[in-house]
Gaussian input, Z-matrix of N, CA and C with variables (Angstrom, degrees):
# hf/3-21g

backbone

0 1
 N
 C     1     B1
 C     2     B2     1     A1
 N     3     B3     2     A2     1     D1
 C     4     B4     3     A3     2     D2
 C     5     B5     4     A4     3     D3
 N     6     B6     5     A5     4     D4
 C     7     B7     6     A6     5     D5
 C     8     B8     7     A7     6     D6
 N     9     B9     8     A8     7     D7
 C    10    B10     9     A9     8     D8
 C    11    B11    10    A10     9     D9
 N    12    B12    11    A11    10    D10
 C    13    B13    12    A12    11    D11
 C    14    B14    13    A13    12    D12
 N    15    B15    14    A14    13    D13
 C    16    B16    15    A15    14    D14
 C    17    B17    16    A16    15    D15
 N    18    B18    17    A17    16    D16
 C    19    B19    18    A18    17    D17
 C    20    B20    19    A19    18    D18
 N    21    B21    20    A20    19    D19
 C    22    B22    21    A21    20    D20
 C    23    B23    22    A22    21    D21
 N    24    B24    23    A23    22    D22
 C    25    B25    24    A24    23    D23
 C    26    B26    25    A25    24    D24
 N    27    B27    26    A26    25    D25
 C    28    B28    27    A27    26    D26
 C    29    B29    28    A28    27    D27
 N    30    B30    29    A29    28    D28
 C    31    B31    30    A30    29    D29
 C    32    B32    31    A31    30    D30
 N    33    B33    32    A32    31    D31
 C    34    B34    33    A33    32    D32
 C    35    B35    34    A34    33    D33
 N    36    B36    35    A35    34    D34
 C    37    B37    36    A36    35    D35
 C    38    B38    37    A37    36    D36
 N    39    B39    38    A38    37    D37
 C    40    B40    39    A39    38    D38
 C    41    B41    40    A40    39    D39
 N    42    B42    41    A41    40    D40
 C    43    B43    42    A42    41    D41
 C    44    B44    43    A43    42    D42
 N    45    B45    44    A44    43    D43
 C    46    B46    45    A45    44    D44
 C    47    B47    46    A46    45    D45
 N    48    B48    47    A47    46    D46
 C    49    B49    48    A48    47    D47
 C    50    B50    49    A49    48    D48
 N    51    B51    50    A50    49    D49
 C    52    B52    51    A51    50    D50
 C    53    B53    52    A52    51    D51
 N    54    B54    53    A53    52    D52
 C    55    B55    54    A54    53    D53
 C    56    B56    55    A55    54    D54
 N    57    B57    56    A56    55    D55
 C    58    B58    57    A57    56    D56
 C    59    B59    58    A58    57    D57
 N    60    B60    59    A59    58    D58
 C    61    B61    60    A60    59    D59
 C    62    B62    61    A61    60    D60
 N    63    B63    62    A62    61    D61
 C    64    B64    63    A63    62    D62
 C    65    B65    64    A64    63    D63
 N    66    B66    65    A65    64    D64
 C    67    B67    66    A66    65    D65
 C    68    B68    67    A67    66    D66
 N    69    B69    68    A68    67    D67
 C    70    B70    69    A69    68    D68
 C    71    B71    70    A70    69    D69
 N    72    B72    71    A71    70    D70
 C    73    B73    72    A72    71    D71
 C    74    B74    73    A73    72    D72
 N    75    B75    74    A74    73    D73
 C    76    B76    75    A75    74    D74
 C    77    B77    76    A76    75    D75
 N    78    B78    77    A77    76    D76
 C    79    B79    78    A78    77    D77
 C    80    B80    79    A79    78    D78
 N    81    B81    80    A80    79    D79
 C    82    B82    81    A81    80    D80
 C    83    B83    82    A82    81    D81
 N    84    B84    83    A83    82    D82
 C    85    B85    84    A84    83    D83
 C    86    B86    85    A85    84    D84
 N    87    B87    86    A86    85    D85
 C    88    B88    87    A87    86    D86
 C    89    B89    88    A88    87    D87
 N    90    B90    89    A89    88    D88
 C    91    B91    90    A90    89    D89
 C    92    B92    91    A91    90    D90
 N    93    B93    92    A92    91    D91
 C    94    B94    93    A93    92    D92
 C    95    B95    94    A94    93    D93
 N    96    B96    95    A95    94    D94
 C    97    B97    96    A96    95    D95
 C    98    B98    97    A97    96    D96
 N    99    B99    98    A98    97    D97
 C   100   B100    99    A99    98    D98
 C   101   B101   100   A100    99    D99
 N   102   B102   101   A101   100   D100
 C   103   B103   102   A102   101   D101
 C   104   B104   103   A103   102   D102
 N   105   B105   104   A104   103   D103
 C   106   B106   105   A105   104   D104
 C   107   B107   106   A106   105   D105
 N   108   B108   107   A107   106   D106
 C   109   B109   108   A108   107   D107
 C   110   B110   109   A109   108   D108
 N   111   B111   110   A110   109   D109
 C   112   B112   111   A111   110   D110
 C   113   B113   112   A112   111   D111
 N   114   B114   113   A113   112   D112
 C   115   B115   114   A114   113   D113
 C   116   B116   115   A115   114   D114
 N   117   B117   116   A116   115   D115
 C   118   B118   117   A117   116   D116
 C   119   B119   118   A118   117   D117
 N   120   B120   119   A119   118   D118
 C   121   B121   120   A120   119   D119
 C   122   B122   121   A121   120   D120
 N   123   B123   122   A122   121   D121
 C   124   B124   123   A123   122   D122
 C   125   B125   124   A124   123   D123
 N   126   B126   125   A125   124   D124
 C   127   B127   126   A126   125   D125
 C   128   B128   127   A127   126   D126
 N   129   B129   128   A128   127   D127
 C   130   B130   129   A129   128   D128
 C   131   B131   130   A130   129   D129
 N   132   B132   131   A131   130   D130
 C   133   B133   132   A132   131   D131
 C   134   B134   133   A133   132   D132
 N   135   B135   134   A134   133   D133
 C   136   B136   135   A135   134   D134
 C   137   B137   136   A136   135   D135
 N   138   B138   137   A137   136   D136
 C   139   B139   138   A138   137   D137
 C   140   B140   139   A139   138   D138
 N   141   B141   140   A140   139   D139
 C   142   B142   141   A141   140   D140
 C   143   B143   142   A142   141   D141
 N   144   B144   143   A143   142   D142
 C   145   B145   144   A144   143   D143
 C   146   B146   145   A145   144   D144
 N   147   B147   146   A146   145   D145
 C   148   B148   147   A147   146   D146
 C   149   B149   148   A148   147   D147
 N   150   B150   149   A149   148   D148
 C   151   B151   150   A150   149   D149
 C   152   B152   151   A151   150   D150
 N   153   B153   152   A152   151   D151
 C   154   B154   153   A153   152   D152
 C   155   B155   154   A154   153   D153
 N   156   B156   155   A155   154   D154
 C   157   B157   156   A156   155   D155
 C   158   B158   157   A157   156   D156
 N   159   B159   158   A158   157   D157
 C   160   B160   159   A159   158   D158
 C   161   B161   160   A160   159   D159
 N   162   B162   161   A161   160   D160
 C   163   B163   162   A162   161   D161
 C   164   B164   163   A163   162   D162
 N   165   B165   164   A164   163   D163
 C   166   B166   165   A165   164   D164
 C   167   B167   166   A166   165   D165
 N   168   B168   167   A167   166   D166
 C   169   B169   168   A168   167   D167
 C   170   B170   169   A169   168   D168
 N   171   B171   170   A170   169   D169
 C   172   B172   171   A171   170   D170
 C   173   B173   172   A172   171   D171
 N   174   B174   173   A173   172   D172
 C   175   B175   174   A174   173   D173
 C   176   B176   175   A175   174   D174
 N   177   B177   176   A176   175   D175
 C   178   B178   177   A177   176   D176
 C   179   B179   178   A178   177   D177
 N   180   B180   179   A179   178   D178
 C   181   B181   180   A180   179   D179
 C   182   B182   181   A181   180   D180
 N   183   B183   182   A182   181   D181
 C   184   B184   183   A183   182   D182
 C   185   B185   184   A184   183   D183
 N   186   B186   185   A185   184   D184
 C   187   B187   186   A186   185   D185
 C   188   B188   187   A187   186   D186
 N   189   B189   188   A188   187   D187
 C   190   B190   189   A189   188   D188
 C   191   B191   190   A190   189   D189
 N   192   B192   191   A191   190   D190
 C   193   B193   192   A192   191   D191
 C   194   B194   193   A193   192   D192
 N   195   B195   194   A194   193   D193
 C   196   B196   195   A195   194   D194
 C   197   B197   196   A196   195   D195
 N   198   B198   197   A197   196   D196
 C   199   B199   198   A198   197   D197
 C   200   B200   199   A199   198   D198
 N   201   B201   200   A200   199   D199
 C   202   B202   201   A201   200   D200
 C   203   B203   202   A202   201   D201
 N   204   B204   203   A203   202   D202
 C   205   B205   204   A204   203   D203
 C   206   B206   205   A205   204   D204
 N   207   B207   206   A206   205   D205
 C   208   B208   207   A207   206   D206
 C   209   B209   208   A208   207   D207
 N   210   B210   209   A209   208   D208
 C   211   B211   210   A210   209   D209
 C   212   B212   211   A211   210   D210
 N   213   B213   212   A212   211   D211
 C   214   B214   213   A213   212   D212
 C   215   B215   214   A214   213   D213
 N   216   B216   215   A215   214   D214
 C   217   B217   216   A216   215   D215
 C   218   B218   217   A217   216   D216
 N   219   B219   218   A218   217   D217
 C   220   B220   219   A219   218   D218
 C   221   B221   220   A220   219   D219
 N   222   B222   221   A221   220   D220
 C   223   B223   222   A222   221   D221
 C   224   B224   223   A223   222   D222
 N   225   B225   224   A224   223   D223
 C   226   B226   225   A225   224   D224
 C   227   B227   226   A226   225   D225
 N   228   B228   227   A227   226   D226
 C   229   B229   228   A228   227   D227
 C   230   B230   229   A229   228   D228
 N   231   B231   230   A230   229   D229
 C   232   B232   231   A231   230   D230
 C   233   B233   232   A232   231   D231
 N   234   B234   233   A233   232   D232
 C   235   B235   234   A234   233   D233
 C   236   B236   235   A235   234   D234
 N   237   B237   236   A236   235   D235
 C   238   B238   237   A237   236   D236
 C   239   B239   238   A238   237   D237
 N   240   B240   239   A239   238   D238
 C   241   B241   240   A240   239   D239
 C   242   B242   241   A241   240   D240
 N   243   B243   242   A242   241   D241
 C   244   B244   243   A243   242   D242
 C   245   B245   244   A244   243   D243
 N   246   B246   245   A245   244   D244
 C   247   B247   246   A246   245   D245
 C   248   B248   247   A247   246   D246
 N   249   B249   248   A248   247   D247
 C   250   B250   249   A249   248   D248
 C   251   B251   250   A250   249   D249
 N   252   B252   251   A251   250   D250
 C   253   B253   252   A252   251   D251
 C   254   B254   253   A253   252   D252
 N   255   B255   254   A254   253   D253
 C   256   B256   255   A255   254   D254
 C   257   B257   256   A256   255   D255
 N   258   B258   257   A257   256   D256
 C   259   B259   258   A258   257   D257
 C   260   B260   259   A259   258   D258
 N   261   B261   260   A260   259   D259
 C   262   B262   261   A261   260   D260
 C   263   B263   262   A262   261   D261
 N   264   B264   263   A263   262   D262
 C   265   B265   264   A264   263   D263
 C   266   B266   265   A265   264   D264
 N   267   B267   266   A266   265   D265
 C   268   B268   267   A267   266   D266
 C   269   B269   268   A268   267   D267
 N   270   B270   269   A269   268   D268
 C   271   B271   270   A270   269   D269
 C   272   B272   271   A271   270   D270
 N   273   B273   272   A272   271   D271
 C   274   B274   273   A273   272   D272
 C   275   B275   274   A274   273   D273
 N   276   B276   275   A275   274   D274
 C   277   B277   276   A276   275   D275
 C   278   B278   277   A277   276   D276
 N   279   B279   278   A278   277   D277
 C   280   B280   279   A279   278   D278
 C   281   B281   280   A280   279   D279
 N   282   B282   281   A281   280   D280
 C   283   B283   282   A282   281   D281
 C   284   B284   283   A283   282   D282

   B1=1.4318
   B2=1.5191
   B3=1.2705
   B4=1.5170
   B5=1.4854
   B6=1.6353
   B7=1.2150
   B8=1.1726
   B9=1.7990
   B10=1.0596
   B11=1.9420
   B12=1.2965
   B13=1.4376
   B14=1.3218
   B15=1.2752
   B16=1.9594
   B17=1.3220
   B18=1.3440
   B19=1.9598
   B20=1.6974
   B21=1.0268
   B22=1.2343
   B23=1.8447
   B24=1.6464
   B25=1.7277
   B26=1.7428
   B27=1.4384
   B28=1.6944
   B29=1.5686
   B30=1.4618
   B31=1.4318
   B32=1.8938
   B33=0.8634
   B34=1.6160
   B35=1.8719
   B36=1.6223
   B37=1.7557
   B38=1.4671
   B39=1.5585
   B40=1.8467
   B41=1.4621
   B42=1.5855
   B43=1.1174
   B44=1.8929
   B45=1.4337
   B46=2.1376
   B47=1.3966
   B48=0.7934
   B49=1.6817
   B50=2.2925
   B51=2.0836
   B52=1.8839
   B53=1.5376
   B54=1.0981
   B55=1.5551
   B56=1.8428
   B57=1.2729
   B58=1.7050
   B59=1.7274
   B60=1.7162
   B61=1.2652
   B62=2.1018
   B63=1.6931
   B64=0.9164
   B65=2.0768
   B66=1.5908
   B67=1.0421
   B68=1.6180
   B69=1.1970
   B70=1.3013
   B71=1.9589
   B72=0.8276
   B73=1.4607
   B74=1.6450
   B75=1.4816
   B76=1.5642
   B77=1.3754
   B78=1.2119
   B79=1.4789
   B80=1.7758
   B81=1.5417
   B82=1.3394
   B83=1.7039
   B84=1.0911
   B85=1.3674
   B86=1.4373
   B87=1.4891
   B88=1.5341
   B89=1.8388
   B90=1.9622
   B91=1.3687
   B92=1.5738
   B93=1.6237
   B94=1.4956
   B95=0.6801
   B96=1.8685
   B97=1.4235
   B98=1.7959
   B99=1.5927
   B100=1.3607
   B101=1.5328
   B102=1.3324
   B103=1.6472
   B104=1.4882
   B105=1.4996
   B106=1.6822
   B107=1.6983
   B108=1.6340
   B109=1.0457
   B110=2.0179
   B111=1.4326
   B112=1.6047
   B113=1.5708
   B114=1.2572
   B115=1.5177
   B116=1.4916
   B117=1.2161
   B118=1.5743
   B119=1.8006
   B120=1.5593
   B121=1.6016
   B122=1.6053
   B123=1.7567
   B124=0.9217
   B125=1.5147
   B126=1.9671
   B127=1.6946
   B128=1.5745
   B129=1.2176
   B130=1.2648
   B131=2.0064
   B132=1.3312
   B133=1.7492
   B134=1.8774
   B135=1.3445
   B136=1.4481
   B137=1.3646
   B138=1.0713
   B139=1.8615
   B140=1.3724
   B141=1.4835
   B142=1.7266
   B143=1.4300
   B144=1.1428
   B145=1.3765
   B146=2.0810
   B147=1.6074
   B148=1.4078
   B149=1.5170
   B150=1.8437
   B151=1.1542
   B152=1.3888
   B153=1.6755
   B154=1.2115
   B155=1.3301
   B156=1.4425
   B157=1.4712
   B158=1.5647
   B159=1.3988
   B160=1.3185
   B161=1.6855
   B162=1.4809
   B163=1.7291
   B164=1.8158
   B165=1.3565
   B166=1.5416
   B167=2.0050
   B168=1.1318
   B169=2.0804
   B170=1.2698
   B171=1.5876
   B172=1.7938
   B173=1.6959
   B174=1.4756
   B175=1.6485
   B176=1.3077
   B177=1.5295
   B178=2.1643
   B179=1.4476
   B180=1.1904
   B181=1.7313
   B182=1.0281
   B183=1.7051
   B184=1.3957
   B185=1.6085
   B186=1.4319
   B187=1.5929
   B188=1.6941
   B189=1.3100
   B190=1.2312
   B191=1.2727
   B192=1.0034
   B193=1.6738
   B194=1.5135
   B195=1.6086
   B196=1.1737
   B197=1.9192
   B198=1.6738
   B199=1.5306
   B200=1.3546
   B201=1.2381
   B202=1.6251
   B203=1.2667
   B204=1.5704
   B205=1.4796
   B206=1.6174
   B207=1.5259
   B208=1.9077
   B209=1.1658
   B210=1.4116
   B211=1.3706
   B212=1.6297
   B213=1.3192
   B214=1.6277
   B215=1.5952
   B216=1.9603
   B217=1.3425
   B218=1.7632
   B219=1.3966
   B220=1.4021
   B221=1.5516
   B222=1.9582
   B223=2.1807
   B224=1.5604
   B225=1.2526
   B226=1.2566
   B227=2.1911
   B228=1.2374
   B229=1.4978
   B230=1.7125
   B231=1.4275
   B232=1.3226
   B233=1.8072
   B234=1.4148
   B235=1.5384
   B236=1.7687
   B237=1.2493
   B238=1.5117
   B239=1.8045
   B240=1.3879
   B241=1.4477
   B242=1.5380
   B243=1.2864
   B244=1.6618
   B245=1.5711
   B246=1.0026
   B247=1.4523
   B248=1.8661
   B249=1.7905
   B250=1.4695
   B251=1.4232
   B252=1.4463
   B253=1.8433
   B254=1.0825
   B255=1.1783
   B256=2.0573
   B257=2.0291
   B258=1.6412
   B259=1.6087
   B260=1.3547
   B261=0.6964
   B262=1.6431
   B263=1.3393
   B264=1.3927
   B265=1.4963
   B266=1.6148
   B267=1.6810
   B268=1.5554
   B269=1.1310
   B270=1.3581
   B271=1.6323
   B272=1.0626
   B273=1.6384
   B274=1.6094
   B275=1.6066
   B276=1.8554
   B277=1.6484
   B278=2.0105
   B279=1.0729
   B280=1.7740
   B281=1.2315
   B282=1.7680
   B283=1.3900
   B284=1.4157
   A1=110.91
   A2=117.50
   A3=112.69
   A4=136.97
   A5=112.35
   A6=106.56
   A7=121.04
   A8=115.82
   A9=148.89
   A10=124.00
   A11=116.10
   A12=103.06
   A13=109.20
   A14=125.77
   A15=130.53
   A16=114.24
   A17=92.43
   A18=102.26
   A19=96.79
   A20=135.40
   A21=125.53
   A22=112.52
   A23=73.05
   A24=81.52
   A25=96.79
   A26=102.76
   A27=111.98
   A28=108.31
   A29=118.31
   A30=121.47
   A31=100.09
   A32=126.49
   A33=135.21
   A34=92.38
   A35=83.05
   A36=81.99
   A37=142.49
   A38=101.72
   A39=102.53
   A40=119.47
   A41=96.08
   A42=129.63
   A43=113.34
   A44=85.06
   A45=92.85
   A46=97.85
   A47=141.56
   A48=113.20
   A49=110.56
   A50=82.67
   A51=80.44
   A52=118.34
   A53=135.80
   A54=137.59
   A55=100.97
   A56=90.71
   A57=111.41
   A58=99.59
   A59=98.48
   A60=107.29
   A61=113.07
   A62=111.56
   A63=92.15
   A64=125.40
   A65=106.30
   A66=107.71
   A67=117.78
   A68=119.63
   A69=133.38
   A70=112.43
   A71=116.01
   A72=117.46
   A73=103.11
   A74=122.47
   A75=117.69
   A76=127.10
   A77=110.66
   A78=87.40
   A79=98.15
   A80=121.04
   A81=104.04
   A82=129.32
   A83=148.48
   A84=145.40
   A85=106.80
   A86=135.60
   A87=129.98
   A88=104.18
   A89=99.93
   A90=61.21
   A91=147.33
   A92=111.04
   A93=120.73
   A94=114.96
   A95=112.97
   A96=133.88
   A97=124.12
   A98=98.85
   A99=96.73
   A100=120.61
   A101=93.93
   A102=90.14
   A103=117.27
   A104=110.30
   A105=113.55
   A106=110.84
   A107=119.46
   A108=117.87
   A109=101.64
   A110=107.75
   A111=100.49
   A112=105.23
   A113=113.70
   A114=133.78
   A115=103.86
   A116=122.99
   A117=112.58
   A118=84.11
   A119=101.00
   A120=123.28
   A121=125.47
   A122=110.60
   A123=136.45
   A124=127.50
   A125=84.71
   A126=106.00
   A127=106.07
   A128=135.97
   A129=130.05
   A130=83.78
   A131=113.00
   A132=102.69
   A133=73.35
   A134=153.36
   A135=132.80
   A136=87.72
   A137=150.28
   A138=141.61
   A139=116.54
   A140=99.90
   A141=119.94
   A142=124.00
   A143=110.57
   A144=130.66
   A145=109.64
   A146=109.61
   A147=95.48
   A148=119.96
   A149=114.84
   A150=139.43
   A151=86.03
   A152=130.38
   A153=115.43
   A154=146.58
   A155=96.07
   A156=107.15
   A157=95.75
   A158=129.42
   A159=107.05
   A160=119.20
   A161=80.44
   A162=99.23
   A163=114.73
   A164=74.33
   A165=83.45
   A166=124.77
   A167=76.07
   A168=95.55
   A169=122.39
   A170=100.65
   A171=108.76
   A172=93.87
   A173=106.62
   A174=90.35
   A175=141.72
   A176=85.88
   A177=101.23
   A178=119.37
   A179=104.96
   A180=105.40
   A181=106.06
   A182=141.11
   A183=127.26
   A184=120.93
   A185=106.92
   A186=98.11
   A187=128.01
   A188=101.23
   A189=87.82
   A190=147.66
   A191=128.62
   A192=130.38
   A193=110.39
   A194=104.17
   A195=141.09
   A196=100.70
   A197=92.80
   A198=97.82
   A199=115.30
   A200=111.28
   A201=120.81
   A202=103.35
   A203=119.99
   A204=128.66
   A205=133.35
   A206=91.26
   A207=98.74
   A208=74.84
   A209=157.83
   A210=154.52
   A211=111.91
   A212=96.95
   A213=84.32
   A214=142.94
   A215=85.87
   A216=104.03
   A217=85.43
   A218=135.56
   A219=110.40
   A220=105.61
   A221=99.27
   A222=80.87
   A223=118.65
   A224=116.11
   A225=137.24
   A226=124.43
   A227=99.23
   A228=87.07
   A229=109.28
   A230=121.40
   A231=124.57
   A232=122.88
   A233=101.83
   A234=113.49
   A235=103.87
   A236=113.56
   A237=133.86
   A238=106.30
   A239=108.03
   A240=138.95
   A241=112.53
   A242=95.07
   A243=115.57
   A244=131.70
   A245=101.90
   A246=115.13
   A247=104.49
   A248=106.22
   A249=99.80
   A250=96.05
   A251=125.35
   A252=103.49
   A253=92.14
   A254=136.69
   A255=123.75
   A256=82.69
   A257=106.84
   A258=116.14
   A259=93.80
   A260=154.04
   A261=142.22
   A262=108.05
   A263=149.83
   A264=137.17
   A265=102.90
   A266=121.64
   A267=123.67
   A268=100.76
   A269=132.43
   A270=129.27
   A271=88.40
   A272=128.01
   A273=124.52
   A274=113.43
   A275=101.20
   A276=77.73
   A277=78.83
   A278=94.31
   A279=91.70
   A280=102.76
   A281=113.50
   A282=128.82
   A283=96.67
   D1=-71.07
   D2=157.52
   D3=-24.83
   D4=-173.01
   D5=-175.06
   D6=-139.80
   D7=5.38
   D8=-147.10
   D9=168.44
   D10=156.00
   D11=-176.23
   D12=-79.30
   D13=-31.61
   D14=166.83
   D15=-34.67
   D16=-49.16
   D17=-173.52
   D18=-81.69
   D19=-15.79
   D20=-166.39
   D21=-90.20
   D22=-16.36
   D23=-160.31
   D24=-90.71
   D25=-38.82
   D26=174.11
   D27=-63.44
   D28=-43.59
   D29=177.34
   D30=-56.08
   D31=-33.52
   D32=-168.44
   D33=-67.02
   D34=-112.62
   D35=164.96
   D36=1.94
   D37=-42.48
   D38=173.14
   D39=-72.88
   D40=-42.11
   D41=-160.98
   D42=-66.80
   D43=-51.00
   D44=155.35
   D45=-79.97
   D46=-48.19
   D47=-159.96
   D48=-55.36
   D49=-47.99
   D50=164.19
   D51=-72.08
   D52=-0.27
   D53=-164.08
   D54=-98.37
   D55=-25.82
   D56=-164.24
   D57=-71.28
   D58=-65.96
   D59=-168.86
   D60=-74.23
   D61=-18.66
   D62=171.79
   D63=-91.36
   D64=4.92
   D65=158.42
   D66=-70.07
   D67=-53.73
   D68=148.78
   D69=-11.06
   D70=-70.77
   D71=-170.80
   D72=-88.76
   D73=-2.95
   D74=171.36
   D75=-74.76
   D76=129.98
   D77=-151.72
   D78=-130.56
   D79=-5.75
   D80=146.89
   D81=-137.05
   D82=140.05
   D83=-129.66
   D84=-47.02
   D85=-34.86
   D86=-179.78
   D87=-60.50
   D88=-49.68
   D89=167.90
   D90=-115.93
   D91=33.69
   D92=138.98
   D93=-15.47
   D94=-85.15
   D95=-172.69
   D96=-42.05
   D97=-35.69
   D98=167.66
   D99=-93.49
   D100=-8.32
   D101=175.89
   D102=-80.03
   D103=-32.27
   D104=-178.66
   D105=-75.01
   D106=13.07
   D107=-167.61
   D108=-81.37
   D109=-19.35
   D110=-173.30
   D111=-97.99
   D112=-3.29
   D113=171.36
   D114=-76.39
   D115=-17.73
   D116=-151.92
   D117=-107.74
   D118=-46.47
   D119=166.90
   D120=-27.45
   D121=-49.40
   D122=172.19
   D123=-50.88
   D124=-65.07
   D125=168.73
   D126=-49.24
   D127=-26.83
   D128=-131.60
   D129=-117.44
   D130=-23.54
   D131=-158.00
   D132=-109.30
   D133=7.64
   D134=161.17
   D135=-97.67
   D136=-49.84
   D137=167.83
   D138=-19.82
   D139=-62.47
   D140=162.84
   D141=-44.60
   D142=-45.36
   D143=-170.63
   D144=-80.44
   D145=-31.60
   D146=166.67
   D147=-106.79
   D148=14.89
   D149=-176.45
   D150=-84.40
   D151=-61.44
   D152=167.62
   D153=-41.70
   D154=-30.93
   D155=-172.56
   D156=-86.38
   D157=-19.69
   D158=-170.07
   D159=-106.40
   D160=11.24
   D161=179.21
   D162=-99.81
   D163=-16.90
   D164=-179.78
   D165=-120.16
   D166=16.03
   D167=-173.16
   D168=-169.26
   D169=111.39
   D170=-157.96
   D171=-43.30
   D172=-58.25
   D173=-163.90
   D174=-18.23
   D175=-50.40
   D176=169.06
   D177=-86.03
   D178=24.62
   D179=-166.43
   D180=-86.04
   D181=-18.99
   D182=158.33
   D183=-56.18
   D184=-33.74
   D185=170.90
   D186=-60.68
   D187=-25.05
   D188=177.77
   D189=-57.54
   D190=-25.26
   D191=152.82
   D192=-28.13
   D193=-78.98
   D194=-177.18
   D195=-20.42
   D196=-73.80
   D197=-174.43
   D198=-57.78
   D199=-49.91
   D200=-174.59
   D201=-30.60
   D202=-75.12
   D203=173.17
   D204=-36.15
   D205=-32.27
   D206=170.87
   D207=-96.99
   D208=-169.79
   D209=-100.28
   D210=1.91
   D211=-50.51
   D212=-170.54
   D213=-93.81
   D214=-8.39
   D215=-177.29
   D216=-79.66
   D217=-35.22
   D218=-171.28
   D219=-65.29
   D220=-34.77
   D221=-172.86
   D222=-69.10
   D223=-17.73
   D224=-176.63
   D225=-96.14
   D226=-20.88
   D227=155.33
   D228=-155.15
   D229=-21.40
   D230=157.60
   D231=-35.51
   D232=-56.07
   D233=-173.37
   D234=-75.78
   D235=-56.98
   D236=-172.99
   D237=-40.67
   D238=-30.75
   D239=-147.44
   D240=-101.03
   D241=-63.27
   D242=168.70
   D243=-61.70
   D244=-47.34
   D245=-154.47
   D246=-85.72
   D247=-32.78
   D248=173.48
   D249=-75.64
   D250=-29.82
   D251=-158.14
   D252=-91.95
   D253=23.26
   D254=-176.53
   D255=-94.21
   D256=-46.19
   D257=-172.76
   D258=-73.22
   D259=-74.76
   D260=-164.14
   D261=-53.12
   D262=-30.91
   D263=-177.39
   D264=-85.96
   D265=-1.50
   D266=164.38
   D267=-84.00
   D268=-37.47
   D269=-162.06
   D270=-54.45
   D271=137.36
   D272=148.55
   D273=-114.11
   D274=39.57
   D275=149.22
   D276=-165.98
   D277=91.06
   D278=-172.50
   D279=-86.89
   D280=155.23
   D281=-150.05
   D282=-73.64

């Protein structure tokens, strides 16, 4: 999503601080589920953020495998996973 690891790391940070406070005000399990969705967001833009750094600076270049794979298992079964069952535990009369 970013454009850089700075932004990835600032995109992180905001992103728990709102993930934080809207678990905070959730007050029954559907919306947990939608509240831990900018928490999961977060995890996913500091991943980004040392994916950059290790793509772009030998130092971190052993991580890269590592991150690549948590990057993608969230775009690939984290998001795919989450986001219908956060909407389906609102449905109150599912098919």
């Amino acid at each position: 999503m970013c454009f850089s690891a700075p932004a990835s790391f600032a995109a992180g940070v905001g992103l728990l601080l709102v993930g934080s406070i809207a678990m905070i005000k959730a007050k029954t399990a559907a919306q947990r589920v939608l509240a831990c969705i900018p928490i999961f967001f977060a995890m996913q833009q500091v991943i980004e953020g040392v994916l950059w750094l290790a793509l772009s600076h030998a130092a971190y270049a052993r991580w890269s495998d590592l991150v690549m794979y948590l990057f993608l298992a969230f775009a690939q079964t984290v998001w795919p996973i989450l986001v219908p069952l956060s909407m389906l535990l609102f449905e109150k009369d599912p098919p």
